[in-house]
C-alpha beads as a LAMMPS data file, in Angstrom:
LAMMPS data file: protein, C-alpha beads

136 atoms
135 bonds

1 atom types
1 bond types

-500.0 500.0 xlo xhi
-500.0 500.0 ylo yhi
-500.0 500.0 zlo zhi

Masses

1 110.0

Atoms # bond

1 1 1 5.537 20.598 -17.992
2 1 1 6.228 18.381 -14.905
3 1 1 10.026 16.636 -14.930
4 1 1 10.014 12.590 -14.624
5 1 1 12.558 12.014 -11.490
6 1 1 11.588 8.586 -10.953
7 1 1 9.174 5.625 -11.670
8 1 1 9.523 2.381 -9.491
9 1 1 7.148 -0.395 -9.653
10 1 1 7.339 -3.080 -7.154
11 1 1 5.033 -6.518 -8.143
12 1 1 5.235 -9.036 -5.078
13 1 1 2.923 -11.158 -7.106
14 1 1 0.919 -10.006 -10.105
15 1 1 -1.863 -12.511 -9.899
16 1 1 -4.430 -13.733 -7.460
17 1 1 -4.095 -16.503 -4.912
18 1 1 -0.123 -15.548 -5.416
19 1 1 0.455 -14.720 -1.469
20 1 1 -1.265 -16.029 1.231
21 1 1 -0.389 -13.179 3.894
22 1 1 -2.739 -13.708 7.088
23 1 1 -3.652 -9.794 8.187
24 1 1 -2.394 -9.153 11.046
25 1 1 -4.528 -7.606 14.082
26 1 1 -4.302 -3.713 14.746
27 1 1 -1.751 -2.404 15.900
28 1 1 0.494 -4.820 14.388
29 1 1 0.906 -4.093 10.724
30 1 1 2.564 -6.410 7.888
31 1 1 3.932 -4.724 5.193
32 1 1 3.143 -6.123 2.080
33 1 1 5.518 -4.106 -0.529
34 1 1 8.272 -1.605 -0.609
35 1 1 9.760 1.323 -2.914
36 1 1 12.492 3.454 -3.180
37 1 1 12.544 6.718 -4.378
38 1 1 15.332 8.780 -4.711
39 1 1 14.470 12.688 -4.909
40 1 1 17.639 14.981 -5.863
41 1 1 18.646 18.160 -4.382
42 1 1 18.020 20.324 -7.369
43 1 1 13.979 19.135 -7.166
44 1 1 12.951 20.635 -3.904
45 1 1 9.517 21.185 -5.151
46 1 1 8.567 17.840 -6.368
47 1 1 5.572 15.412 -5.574
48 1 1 5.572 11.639 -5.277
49 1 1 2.139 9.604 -6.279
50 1 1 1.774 6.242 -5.080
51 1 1 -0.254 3.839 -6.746
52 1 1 -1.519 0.269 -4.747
53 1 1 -3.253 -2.768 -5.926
54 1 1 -4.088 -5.551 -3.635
55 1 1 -5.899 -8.733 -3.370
56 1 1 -7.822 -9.503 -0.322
57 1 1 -9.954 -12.347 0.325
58 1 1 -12.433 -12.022 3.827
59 1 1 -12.174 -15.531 5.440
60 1 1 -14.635 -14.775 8.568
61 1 1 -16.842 -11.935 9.746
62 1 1 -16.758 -8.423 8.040
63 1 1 -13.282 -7.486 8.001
64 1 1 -12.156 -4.345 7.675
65 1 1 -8.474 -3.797 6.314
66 1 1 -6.475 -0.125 7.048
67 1 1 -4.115 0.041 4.758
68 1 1 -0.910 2.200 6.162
69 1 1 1.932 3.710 3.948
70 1 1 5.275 4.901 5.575
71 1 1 7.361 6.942 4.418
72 1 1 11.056 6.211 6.188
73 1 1 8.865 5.198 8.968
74 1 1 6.307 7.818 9.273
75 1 1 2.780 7.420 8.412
76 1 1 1.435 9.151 5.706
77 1 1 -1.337 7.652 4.224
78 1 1 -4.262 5.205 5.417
79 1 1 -7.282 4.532 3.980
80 1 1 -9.811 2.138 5.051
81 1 1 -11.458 -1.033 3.258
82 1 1 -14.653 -3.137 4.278
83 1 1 -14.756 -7.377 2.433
84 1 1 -18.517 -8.424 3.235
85 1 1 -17.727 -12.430 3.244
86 1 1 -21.373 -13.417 3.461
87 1 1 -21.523 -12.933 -0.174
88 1 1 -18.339 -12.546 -1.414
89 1 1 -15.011 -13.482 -0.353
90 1 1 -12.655 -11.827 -2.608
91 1 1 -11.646 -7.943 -3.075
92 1 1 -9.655 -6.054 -5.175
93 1 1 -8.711 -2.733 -3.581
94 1 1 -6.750 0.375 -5.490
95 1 1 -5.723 3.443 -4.051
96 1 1 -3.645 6.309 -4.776
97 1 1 -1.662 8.492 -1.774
98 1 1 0.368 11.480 -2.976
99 1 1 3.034 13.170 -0.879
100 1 1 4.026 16.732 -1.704
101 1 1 7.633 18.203 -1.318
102 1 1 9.476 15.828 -0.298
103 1 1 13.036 16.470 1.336
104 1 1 16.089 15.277 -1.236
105 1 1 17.488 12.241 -0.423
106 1 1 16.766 8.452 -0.931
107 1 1 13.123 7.276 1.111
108 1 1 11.561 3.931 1.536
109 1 1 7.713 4.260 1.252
110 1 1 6.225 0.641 2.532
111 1 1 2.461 -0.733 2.130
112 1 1 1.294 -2.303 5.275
113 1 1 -1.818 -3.944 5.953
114 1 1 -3.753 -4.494 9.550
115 1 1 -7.410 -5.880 10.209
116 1 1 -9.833 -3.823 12.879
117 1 1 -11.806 -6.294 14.875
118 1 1 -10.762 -8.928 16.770
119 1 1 -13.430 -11.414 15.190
120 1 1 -13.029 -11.557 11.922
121 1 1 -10.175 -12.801 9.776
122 1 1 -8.195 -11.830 6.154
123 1 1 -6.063 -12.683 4.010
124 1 1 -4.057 -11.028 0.835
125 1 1 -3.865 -12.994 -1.922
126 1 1 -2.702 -10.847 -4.190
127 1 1 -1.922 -9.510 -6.606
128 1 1 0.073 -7.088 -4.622
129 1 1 1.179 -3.656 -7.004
130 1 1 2.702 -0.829 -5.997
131 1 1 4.384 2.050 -7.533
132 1 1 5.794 5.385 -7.371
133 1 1 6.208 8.318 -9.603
134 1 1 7.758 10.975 -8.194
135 1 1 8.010 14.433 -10.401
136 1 1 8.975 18.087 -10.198

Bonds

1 1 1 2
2 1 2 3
3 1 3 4
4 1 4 5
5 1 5 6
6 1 6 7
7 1 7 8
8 1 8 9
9 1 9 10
10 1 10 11
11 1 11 12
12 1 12 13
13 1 13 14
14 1 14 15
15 1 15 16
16 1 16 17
17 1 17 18
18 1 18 19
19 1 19 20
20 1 20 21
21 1 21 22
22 1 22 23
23 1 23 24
24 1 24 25
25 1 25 26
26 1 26 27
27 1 27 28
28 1 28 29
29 1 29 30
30 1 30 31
31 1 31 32
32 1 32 33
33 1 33 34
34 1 34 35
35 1 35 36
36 1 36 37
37 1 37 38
38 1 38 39
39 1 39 40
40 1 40 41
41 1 41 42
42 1 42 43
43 1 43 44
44 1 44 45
45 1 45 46
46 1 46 47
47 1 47 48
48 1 48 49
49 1 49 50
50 1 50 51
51 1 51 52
52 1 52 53
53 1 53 54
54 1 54 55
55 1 55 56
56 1 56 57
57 1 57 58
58 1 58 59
59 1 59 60
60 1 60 61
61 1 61 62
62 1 62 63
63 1 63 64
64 1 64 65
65 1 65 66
66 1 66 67
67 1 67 68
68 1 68 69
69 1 69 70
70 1 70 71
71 1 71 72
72 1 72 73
73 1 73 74
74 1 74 75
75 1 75 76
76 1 76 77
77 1 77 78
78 1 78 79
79 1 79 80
80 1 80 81
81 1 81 82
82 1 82 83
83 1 83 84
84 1 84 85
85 1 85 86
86 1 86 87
87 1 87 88
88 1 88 89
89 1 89 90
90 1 90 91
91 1 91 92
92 1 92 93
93 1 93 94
94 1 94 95
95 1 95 96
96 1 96 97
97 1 97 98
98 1 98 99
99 1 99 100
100 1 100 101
101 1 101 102
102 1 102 103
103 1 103 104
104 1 104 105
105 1 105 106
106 1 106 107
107 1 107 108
108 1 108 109
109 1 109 110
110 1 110 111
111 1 111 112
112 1 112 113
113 1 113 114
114 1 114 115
115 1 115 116
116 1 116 117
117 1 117 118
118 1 118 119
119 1 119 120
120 1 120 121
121 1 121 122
122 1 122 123
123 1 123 124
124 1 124 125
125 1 125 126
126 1 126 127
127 1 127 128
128 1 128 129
129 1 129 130
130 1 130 131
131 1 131 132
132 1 132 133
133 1 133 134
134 1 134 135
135 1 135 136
């Protein structure tokens, strides 16, 4: 039976057309949403799922959004979304990372966002959700 260590839940804005957060060109990310998660010492086999929700609205071309989560810093999740704004303008994108044993001690895991292609714009608009559960 796995062991609840922690649960935090971070809600920039629970609805849409709460943020208007222009998306940044690659390489220059914007995080969007932060949690901490503390891991104790006596749970050196643990693992920590995190959960995002986000609102995206395509304002010009095909953007595509990379999503980025950090861990203290380091990379390690992205993941990849296409908004076709020829036909609709609005997205709601979920995804779950999961990072495995991670060392005790307190971490920041952020959400960033970034667009690929120079031509085309987006925008989140929320909502903006994100969570982690982190378990041994």
């Amino acid at each position: 039976m796995a062991v609840l260590i922690e649960h935090v839940i971070n809600v920039p804005t629970p609805i849409t057309n709460g943020a208007a957060i222009d998306i940044p060109q690659t390489p220059a990310g914007q995080g969007i949403a932060l949690v901490r998660v503390t891991i104790p010492a006596q749970y050196p086999v643990n693992r920590v799922q995190l959960d995002a929700t986000v609102g995206l609205q395509g304002i010009a071309g095909i953007p595509r959004v990379l999503f980025r989560v950090f861990r203290d810093g380091t990379e390690i999740y992205y993941g990849l979304q296409g908004i076709e704004t020829g036909l609709e303008t609005f997205s709601l994108t979920s995804f779950i990372a999961a990072d495995i044993n991670v060392a005790p001690g307190v971490h920041d895991y952020v959400l960033s966002v970034e667009k690929l292609g120079a031509a085309t714009q987006a925008r989140v608009i929320g909502p903006i959700v994100f969570t982690a559960l982190a378990t041994a």
